[in-house]
C-alpha positions as CSV (number, residue, x, y, z in Angstrom):
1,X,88.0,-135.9,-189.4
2,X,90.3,-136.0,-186.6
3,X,93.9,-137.1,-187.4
4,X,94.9,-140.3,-186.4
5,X,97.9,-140.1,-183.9
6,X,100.6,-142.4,-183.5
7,X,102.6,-143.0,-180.4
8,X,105.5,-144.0,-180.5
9,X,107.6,-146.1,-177.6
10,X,109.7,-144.0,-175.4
11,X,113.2,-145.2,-175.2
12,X,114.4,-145.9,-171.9
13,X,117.2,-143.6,-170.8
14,X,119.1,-145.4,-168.0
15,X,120.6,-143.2,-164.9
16,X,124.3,-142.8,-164.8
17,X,126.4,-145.8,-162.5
18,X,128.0,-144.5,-159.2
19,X,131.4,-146.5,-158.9
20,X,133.3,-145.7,-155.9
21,X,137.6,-146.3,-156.2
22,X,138.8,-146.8,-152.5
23,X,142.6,-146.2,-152.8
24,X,144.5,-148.0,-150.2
25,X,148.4,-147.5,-150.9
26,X,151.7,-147.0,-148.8
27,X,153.1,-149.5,-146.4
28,X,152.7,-147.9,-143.0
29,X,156.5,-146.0,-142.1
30,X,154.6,-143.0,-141.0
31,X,151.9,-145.1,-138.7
32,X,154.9,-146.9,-137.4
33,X,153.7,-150.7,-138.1
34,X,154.7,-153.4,-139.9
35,X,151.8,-153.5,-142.5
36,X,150.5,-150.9,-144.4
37,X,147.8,-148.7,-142.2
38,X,144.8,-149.9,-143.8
39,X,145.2,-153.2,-141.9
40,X,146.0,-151.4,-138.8
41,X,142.9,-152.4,-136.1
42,X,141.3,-149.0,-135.5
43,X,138.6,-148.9,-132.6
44,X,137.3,-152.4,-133.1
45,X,138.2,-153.6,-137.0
46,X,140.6,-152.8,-139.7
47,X,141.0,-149.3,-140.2
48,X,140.2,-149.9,-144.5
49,X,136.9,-151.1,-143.0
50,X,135.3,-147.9,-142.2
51,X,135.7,-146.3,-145.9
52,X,134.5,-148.8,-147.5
53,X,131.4,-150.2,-144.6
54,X,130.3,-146.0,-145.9
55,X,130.4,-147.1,-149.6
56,X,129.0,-150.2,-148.9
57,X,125.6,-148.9,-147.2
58,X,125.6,-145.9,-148.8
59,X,122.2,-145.8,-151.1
60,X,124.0,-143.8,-153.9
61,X,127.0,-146.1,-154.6
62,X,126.5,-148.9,-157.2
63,X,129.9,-150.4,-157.1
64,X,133.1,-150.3,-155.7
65,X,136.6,-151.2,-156.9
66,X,139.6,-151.3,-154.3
67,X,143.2,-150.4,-155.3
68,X,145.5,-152.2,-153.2
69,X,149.4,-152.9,-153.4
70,X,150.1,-156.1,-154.9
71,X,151.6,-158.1,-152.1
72,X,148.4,-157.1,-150.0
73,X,145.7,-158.2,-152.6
74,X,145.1,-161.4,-150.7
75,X,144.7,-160.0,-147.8
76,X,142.8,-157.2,-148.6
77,X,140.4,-159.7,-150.6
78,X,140.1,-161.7,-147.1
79,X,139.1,-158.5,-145.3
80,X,136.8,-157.7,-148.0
81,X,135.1,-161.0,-147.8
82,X,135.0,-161.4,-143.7
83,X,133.5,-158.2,-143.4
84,X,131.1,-158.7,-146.5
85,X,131.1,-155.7,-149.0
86,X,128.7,-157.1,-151.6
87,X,128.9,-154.1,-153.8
88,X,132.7,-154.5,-154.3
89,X,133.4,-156.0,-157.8
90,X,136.8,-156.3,-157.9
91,X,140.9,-155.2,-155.9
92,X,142.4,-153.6,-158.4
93,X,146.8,-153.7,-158.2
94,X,148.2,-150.3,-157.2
95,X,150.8,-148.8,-158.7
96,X,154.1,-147.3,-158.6
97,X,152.4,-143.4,-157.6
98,X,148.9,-142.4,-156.7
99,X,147.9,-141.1,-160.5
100,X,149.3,-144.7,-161.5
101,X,146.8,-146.7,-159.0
102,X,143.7,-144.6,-159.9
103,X,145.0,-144.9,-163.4
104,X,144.8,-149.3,-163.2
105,X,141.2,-148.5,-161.6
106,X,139.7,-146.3,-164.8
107,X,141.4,-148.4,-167.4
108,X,139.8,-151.6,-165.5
109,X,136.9,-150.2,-165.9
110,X,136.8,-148.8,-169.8
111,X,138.1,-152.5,-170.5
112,X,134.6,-153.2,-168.6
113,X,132.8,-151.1,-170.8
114,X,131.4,-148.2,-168.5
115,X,129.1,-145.3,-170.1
116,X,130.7,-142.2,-170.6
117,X,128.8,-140.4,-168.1
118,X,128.6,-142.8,-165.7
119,X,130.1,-141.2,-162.1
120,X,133.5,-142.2,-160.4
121,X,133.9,-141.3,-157.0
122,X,137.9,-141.2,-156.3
123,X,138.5,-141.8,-152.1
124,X,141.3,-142.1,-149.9
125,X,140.8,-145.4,-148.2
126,X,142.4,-144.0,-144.6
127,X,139.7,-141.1,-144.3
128,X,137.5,-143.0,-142.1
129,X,135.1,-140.8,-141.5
130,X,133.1,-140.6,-144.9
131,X,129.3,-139.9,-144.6
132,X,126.4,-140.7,-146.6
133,X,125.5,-136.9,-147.1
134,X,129.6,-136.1,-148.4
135,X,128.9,-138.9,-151.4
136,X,125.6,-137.7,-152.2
137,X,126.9,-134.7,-152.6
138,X,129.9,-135.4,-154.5
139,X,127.9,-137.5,-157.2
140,X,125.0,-134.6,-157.7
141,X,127.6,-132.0,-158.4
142,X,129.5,-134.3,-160.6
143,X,126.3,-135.5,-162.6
144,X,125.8,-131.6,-162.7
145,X,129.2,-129.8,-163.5
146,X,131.4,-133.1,-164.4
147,X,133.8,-132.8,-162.3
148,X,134.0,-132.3,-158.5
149,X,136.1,-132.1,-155.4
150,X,135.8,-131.9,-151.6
151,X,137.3,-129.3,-150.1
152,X,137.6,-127.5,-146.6
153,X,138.1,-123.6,-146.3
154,X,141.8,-123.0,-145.0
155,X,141.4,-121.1,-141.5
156,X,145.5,-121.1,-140.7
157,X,147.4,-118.2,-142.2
158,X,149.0,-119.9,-145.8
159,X,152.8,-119.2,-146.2
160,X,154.1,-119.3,-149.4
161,X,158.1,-119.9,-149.4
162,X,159.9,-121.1,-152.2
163,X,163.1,-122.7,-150.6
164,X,161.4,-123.4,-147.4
165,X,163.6,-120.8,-145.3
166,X,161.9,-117.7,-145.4
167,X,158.2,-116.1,-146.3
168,X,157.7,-114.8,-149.9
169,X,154.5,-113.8,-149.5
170,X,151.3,-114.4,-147.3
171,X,148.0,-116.0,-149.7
172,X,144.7,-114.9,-148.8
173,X,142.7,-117.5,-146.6
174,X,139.5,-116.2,-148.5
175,X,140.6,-118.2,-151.7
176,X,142.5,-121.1,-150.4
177,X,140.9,-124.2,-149.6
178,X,142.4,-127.9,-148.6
179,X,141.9,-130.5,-150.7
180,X,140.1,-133.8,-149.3
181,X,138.6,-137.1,-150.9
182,X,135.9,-138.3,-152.6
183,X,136.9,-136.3,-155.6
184,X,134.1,-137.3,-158.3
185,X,133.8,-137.3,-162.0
186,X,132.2,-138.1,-165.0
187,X,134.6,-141.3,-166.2
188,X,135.0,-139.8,-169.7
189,X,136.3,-136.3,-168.5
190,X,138.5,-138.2,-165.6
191,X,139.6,-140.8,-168.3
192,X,140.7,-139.2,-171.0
193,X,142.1,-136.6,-168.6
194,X,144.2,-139.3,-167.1
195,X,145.6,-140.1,-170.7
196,X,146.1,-136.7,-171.3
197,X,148.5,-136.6,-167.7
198,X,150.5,-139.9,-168.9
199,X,151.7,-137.8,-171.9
200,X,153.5,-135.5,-169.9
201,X,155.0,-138.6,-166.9
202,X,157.6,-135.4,-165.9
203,X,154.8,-133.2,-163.9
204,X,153.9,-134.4,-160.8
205,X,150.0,-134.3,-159.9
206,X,149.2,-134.1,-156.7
207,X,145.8,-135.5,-156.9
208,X,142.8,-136.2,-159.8
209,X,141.1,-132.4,-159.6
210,X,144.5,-131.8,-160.6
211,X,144.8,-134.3,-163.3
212,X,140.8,-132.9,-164.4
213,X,142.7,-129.0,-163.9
214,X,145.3,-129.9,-166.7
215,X,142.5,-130.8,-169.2
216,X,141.2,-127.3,-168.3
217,X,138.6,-128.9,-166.2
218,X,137.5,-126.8,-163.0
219,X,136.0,-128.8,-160.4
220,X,133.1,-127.7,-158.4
221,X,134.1,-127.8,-155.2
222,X,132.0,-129.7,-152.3
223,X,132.4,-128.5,-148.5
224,X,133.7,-131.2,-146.8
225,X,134.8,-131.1,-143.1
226,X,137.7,-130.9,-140.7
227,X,135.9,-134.0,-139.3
228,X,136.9,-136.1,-142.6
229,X,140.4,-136.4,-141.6
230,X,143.0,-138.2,-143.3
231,X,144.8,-141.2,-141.3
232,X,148.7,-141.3,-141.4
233,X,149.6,-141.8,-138.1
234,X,148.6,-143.6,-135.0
235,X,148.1,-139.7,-133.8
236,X,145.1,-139.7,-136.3
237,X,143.6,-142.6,-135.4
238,X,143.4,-141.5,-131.4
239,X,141.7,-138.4,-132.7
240,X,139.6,-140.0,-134.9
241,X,138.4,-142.5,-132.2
242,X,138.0,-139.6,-129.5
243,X,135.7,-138.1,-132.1
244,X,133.8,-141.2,-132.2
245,X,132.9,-140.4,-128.5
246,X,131.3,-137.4,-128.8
């Protein structure tokens, strides 16, 4: 006689969130205007429009949270709704340093109740040319290592000068990279991470793969591209939009 089998329900295992933290900070000395940068008209809208029109089309993001300075959050909001980014929940205050802004941003979000595993994609609002294939990217490797960052081979000879007034020694362009954004994570690892980082408010981190480096987290780094420039002055911006031309 044949044993009778029973099957049982299979639970439903839900896919990991993609949030996406657009960091828009500063207030514009080096672009030379009277607001910050991000509101800056670059090419034919706002310059904070381009980051997050990427996020906001991109297939892979679920949600998206802006960090703005306080006296800006109206007007960021406005922009926000003009321009019609559905997928952004909420504009989170900025704080006093970078670490403290992306810090308002996680804690927002554990207060919201996030899974531990669920991805957070760190960006620099003023790198305008973000691309659908740089966040895919970023979320697979942090859904596979925990922790990831983009990064660009250095191809200039890296000096290495501790007073600033004469060479101490040359570093090896085969093992130096530049840093760029999204920088992606697991939110428990970046979270706790972060906490970890407030403990010690006397070392100065430079940005959240360093933060995830302290907690003896390595990020797997993601090839970015000398294309996904950072925007600080109104020099960037004309290079930008002569590279739109192309």
């Amino acid at each position: 006689m044949r044993a009778r089998v029973l099957q049982l329900p299979r639970m439903k295992v839900e896919a990991p969130k993609h949030i996406a933290v657009v960091l828009f900070g500063g207030v514009g000395t080096r672009y030379a205007s009277k607001l910050p940068k991000q509101f800056a008209i670059v090419g034919d809208r706002p310059l904070m429009c381009y980051a997050l029109r990427a996020l906001n089309e991109s297939p892979d993001v679920d949600e998206i949270l802006v960090v703005a300075p306080v006296a800006y959050s109206k007007a960021t909001q406005d922009i926000i709704h003009d321009y019609r980014y559905r997928k952004v929940d909420a504009v989170i205050d900025g704080g006093k340093e970078r670490e403290d802004s992306v810090f308002n941003a996680l804690a927002y979000l554990y207060q919201k109740g996030v899974e531990p595993k669920d991805i957070v994609l760190i960006c620099d609002g003023d790198r305008p040319n973000l691309t659908p294939e740089l966040i895919k990217a970023n979320i697979e490797a942090a859904i596979q290592y925990g922790a990831a960052v983009t990064a660009i081979p250095a191809t200039d000879s890296i000096i290495y000068s501790e007073g600033g007034n004469s060479v101490e020694q040359y570093l090896p362009r085969k093992v130096v990279y530049l840093a760029q954004t999204p920088q992606t994570f697991q939110f428990s690892l970046i979270y706790n991470a972060h906490l970890k980082a407030r403990r010690h408010p006397k070392l100065i981190f430079t940005d959240d793969a360093s933060i995830a480096a302290f907690s003896h987290k390595k990020a797997h780094i993601v090839l970015g591209s000398n294309a996904n420039l950072k925007i600080t002055t109104k020099q960037d911006a004309a290079i930008f939009l002569l590279g739109r031309k192309k």
